[in-house]
N, C-alpha and C positions, 0 to 999 in steps of 0.2 A: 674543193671544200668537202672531202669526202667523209674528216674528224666532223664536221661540226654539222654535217646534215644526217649524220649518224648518233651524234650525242642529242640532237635535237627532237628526232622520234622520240629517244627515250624519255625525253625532260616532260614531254609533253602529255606521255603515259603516268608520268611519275608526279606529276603537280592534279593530274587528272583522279589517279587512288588516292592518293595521301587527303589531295586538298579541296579539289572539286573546285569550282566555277562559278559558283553565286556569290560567298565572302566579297565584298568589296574591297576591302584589304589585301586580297589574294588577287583580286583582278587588275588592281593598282600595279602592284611589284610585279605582276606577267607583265602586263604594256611595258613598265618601266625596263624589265629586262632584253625585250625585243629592240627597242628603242635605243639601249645602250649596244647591242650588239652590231646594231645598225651603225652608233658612232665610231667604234671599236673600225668597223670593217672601212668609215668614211676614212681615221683617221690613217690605217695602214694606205690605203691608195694615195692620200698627201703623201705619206713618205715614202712612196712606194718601195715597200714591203713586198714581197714575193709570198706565194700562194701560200706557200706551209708557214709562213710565219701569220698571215692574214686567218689562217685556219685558227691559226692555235688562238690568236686572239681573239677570233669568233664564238670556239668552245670555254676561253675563258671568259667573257661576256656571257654568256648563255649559263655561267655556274656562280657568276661574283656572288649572287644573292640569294644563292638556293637556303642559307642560312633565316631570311628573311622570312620566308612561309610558313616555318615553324614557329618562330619570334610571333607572326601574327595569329596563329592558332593557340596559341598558349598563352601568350600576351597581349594580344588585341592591342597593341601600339608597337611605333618605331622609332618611340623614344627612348635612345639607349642610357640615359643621364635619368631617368627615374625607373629603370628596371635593374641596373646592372648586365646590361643583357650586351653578349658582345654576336653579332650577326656574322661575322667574318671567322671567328675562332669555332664556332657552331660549326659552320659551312665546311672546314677544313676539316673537323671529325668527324662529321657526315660523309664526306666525300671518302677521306682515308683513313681515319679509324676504324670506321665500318665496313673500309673499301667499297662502298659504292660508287665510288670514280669509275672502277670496271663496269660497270651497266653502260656508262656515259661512252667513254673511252677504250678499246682493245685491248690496247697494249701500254706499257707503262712507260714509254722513250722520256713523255713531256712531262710526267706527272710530277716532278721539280719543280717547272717552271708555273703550269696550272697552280700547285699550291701556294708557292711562293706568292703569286700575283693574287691571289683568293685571300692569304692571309693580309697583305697590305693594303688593299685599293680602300677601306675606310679609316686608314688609320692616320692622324692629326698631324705626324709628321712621319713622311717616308724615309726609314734608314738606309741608302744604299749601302751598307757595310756589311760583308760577306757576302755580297750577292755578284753574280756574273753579270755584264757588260747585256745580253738574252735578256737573263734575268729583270736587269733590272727596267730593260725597253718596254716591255712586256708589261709590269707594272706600274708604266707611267702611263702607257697606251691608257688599261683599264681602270686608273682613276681619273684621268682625261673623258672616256668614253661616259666612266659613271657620274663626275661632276656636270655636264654638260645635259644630260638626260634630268638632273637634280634641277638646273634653271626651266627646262619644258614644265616637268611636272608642275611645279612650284605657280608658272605662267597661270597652267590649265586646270589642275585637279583640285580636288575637292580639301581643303588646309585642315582640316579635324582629321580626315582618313589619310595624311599624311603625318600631321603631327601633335593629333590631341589636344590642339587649341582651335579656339573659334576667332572668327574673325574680328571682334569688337576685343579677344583680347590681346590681337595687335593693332587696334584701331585707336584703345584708348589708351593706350600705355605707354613711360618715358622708357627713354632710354638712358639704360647702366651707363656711365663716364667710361669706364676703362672696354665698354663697347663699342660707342663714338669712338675713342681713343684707338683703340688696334684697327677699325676698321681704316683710320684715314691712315695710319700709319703702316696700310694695305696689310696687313696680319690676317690669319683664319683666325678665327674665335673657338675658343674652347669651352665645351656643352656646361660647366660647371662655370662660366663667368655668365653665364648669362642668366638674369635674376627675373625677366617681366617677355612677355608676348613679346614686342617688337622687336626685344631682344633676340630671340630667336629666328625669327622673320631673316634681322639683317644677317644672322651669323648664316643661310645659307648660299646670300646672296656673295660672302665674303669668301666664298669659295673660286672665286674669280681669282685670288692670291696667289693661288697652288696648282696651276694647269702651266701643262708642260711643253706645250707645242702649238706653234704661231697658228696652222691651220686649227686649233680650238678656239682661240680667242677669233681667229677670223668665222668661223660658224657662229661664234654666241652675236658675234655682229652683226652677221646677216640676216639673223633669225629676230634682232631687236632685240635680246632677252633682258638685260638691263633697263631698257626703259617700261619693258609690260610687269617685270618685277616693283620697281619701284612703285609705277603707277597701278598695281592690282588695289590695293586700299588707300583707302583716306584716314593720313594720320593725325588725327583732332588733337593730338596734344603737341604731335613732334614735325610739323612740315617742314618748319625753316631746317632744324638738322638732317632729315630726310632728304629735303634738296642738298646740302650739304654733299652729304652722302652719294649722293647720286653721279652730281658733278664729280666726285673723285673713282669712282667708277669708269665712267663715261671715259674718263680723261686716261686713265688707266689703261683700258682694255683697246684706248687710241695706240697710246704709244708705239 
């Protein structure tokens, strides 16, 4: 692990000048990037992966969201649907327009595959066209490792300093039709369909659609994260479809 306990020092120095360690929004996306890097590293050992590939996907966890700490410095949210803000596309010219990849990283062998995976892991559908066979493991691994650290957070943290809403405004609010709709029809939701609180709520929970590898569904299983999701609020206008919702989850991530 000698890339990623190398690019690690650095990340540590680098989030420390730039962003310091009081921001609560700063302190959020650290846990969340450890957190992910941890899934990242559980998910290589399911499929056992060999060292250097576990590496690379270690130092790509460790960089998915370097995009993000800017995003919360500048824009105090990480909502990308009312900022225009892309955190992924950031992150990539950060790292290699500016070649600050070299602080992280030596040598340039990976630095393909690093971007490649940096630019995808948040994007609504993953294109594998033009991408290598590497390529594209690599960035199923790291939106695997980052959708999965999205249900903890979600579980645990605090819903304003994730995502600018309070919790009475997914408490009392319906839910958009064509939201209900994609969700039972197991679809991700896309940030412009959703019109009200719960909307958003269910669209992160609908991220269960788009993971790629049985040991992920088998962690979100273990960890319960569907039912502490569901069950985090009381929905005073929407339970019956909430339960709805739930059961086709549940039933889903059985299969």
């Amino acid at each position: 692990m000698n890339m990623y306990l190398s690019a690690n020092k650095y990340f540590n120095q680098y989030i420390k000048n730039n962003f310091g360690t009081k921001d609560e929004k700063i302190m959020h996306k650290l846990k969340h990037t450890y957190q992910v890097v941890n899934n990242a590293k559980y998910i290589c050992e399911k499929l056992n992966l060999d060292e250097l590939n576990t590496d690379i996907a270690m130092v790509i966890a460790l960089l998915h969201n370097i995009g993000r700490f800017t995003q919360a410095k500048e824009m105090q949210t990480f909502r990308e649907d009312i900022t225009s803000y892309n955190h992924a596309t950031l992150g990539v010219k950060l790292l290699f327009d500016k070649n600050e990849i070299r602080n992280f990283v030596s040598n340039d062998e990976y630095d393909e595959n690093i971007k490649k995976a940096i630019a995808n892991h948040s994007k609504y559908i993953f294109d594998e066209k033009g991408l290598s066979p590497w390529e594209i493991l690599h960035c199923k691994i790291i939106r695997d490792a980052d959708k999965i650290d999205s249900f903890r957070n979600k579980c645990e943290d605090d819903i304003y300093t994730m995502a600018n809403i309070h919790e009475k405004d997914i408490e009392n609010s319906t839910i958009t039709n064509k939201i209900y709709d994609d969700f039972m029809n197991e679809k991700t939701i896309l940030s412009k369909d959703r019109k009200t609180g719960i909307d958003i709520w269910i669209s992160y929970i609908a991220f269960i659609f788009d993971l790629n590898f049985k040991c992920s569904y088998q962690l979100i299983k273990d960890r319960d994260y569907i039912n502490k999701l569901f069950n985090r609020f009381e929905y005073k206008l929407e339970a019956k479809k909430m339960n709805e919702l739930k059961m086709k989850a549940l039933n889903y991530i059985n299969q």
